[in-house]
C-alpha positions as CSV (number, residue, x, y, z in Angstrom):
1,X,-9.5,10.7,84.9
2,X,-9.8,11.9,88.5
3,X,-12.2,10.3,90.3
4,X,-13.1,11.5,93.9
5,X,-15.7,9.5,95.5
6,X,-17.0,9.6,99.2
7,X,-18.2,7.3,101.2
8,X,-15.9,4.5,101.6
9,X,-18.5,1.3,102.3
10,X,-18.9,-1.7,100.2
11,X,-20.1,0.5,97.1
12,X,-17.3,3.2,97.6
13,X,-14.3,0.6,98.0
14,X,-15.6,-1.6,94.9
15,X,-16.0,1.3,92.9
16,X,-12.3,2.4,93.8
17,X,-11.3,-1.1,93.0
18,X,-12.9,-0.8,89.9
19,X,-11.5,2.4,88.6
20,X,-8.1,1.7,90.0
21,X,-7.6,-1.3,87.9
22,X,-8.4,1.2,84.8
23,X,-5.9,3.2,85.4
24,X,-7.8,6.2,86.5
25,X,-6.8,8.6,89.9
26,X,-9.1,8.2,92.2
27,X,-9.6,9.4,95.9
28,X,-11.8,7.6,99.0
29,X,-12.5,10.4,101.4
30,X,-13.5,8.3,104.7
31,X,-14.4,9.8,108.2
32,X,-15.2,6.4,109.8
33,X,-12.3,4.7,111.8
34,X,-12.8,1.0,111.3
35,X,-13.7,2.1,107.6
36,X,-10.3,4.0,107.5
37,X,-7.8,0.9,108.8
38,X,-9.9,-1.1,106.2
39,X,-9.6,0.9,103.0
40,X,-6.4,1.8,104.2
41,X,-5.2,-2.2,104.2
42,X,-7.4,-2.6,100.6
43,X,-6.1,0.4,98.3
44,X,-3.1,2.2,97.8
45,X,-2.2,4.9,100.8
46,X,-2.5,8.2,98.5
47,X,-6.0,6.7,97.7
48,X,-7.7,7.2,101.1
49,X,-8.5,10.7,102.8
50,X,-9.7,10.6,106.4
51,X,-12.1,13.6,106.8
52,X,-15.5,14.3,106.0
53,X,-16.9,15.1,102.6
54,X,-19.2,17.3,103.2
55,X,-15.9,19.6,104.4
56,X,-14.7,21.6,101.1
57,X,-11.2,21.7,103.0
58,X,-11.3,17.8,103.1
59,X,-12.7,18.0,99.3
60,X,-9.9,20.4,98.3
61,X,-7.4,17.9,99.6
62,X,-8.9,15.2,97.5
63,X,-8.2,17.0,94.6
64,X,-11.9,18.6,93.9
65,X,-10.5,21.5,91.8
66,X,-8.8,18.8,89.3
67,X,-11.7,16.3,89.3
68,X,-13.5,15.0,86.4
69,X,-16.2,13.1,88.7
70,X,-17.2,12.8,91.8
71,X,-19.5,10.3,93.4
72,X,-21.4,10.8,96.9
73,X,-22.1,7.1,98.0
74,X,-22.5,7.1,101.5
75,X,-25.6,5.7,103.5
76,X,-27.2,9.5,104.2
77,X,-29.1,11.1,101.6
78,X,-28.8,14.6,103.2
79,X,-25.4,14.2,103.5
80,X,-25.0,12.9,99.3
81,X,-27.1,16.1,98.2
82,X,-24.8,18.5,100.4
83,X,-21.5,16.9,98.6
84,X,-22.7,16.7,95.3
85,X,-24.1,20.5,95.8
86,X,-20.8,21.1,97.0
87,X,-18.9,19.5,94.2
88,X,-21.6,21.2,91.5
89,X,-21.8,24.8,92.8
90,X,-18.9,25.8,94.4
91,X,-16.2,23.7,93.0
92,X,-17.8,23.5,89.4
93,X,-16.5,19.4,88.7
94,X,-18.5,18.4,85.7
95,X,-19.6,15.3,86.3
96,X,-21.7,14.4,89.7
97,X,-23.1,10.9,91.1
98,X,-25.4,10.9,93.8
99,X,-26.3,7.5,96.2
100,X,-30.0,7.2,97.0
101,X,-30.4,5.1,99.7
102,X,-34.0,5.6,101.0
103,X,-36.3,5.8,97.0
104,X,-38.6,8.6,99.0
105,X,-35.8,11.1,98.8
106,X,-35.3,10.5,94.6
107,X,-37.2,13.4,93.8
108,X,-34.9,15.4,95.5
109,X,-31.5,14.0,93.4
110,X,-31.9,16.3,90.7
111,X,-29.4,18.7,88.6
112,X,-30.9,21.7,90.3
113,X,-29.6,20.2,93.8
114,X,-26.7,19.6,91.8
115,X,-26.9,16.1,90.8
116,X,-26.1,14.3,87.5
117,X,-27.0,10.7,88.2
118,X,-28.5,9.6,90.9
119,X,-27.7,5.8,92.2
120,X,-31.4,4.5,92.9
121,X,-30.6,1.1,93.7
122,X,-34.6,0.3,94.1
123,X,-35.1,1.7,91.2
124,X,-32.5,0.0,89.4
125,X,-33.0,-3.3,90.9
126,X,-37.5,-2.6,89.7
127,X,-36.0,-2.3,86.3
128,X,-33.9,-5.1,86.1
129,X,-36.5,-7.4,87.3
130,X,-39.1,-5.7,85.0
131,X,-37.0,-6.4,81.9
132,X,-36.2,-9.9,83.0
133,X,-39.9,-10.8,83.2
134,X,-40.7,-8.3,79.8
135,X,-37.6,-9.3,77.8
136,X,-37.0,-13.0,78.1
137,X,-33.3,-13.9,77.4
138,X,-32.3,-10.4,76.5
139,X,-29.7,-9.7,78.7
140,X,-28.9,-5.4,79.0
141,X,-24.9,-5.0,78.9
142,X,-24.9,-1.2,78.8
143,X,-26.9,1.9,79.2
144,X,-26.0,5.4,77.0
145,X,-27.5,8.6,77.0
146,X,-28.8,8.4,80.1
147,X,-31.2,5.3,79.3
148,X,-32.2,6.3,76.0
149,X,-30.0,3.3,74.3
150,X,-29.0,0.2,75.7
151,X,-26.6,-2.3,74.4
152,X,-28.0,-5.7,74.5
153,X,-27.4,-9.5,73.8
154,X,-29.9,-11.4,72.5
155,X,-30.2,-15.1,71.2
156,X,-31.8,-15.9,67.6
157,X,-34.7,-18.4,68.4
158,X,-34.7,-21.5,65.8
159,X,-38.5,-20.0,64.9
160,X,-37.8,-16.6,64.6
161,X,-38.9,-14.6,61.6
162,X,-35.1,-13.2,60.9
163,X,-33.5,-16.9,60.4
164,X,-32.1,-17.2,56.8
165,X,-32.6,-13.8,55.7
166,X,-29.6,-11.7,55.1
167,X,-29.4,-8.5,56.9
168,X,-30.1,-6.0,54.1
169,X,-33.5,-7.8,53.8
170,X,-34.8,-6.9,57.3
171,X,-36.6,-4.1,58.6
172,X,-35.2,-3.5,61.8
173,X,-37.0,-0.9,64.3
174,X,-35.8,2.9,64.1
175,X,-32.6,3.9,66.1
176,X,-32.1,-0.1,66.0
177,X,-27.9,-1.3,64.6
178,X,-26.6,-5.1,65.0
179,X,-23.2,-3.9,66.0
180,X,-21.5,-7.5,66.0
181,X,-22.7,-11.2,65.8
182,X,-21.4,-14.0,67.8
183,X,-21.3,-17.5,66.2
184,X,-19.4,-20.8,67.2
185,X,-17.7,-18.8,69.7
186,X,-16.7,-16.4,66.6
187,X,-17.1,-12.5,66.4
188,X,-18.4,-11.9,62.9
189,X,-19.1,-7.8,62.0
190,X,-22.6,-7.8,60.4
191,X,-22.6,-7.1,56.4
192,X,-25.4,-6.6,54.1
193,X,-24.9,-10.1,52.7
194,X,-24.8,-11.4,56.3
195,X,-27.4,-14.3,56.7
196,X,-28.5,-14.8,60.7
197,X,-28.6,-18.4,61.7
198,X,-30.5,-19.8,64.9
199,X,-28.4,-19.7,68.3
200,X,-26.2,-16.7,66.9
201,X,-25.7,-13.9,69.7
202,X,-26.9,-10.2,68.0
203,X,-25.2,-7.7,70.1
204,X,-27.4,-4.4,69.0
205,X,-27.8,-0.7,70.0
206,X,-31.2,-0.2,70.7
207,X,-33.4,2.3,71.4
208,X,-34.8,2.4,74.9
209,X,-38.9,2.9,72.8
210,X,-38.1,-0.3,70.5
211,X,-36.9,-2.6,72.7
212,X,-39.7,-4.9,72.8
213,X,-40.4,-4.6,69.2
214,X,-36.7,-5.5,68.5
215,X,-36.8,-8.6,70.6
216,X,-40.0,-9.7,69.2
217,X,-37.7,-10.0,65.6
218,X,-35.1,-12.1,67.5
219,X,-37.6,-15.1,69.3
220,X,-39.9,-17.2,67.7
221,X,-43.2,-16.4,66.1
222,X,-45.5,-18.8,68.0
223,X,-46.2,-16.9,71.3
224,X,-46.2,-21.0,73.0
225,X,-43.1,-21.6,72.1
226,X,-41.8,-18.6,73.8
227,X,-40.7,-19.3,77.9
């Protein structure tokens, strides 16, 4: 995959790190000078282009016409919705990621300005906290569909109404799959047969709308004993 991202701060250069240990092509276009010697000492020297992304010429030399994504991550908002337009409209790459850095300007981060996903880090950072103080222990490892599914971890309480019952007897939510169970430090793939113990780990693929009914299954039935 060739990923082009601009903006080469803390969030650009960890992404790059990120995608360059997988294997993919990836380009950090960089107009700063102290940011230049810096990625230029941190990443691989085809990996940095000095210019500005907002400059299709500069974009064009990070490979824009090849790229599967690009990501605007710089500190500006204006500047973010003029690359991501860019990148979207005139150079058609399928796949755009746009930075929010002040949350007034989200409204603005939308597909019609040419914007797949936009990166509101106070928005994220409101969610996480939400679900930490809704979910308990359930930990979210992975959002699909834009948000509509998550991938989560969740422990079995000792006085929750699934222990000793074998899968095929419970009623899980709609859109709800145990995809694996972790026991003793063992994967197991859930079966029908499958009886869940207290302390196993239920990774699931839940619904975004049954979340809290899912977790409700998984902890124990006497609201006290819950933290």
């Amino acid at each position: 995959m060739h990923v082009i991202i601009v903006g080469g701060g803390n969030t650009g250069s960890y992404l790059a790190k990120i995608l360059l240990e997988a294997k993919h092509t990836v380009r950090v276009v960089e107009a700063r000078p102290n940011l230049l010697e810096k990625l230029q000492n941190e990443l691989p020297q085809e990996t940095v282009i000095s210019g500005d992304g907002s400059s299709p010429f500069v974009l064009e030399q990070a490979g824009v016409q090849k790229a599967h994504v690009l990501a605007a991550v710089t500190g500006d908002d204006e500047t973010n919705l003029v690359i991501t337009s860019l990148a979207r409209f005139e150079f058609n790459v399928p796949r755009t990621i746009g930075r929010v850095n002040n949350p007034k300007n989200a409204w603005l981060f939308t597909k019609e300005m040419g914007v797949d996903v936009a990166l509101n880090q106070a928005d994220i950072l409101a969610h996480l906290v939400a679900e930490e103080m809704s979910l308990g222990d359930m930990m979210t490892l992975l959002k699909l569909r834009r948000g509509e599914y998550s991938l989560i971890e969740e422990k079995v309480h000792p006085h929750a109404q699934v222990i000793n019952k074998l899968l095929k007897d419970l009623v899980f939510p709609a859109e709800c799959t145990i995809t694996a169970i972790i026991r003793d430090n063992q994967l197991l793939i859930p079966r029908g047969n499958t009886l869940l113990e207290a302390g196993d780990e239920i990774l699931a693929l839940v619904h975004q709308s049954h979340l809290y009914e899912f977790a409700a299954m998984l902890a124990p039935q006497n609201p006290l004993e819950r933290k």
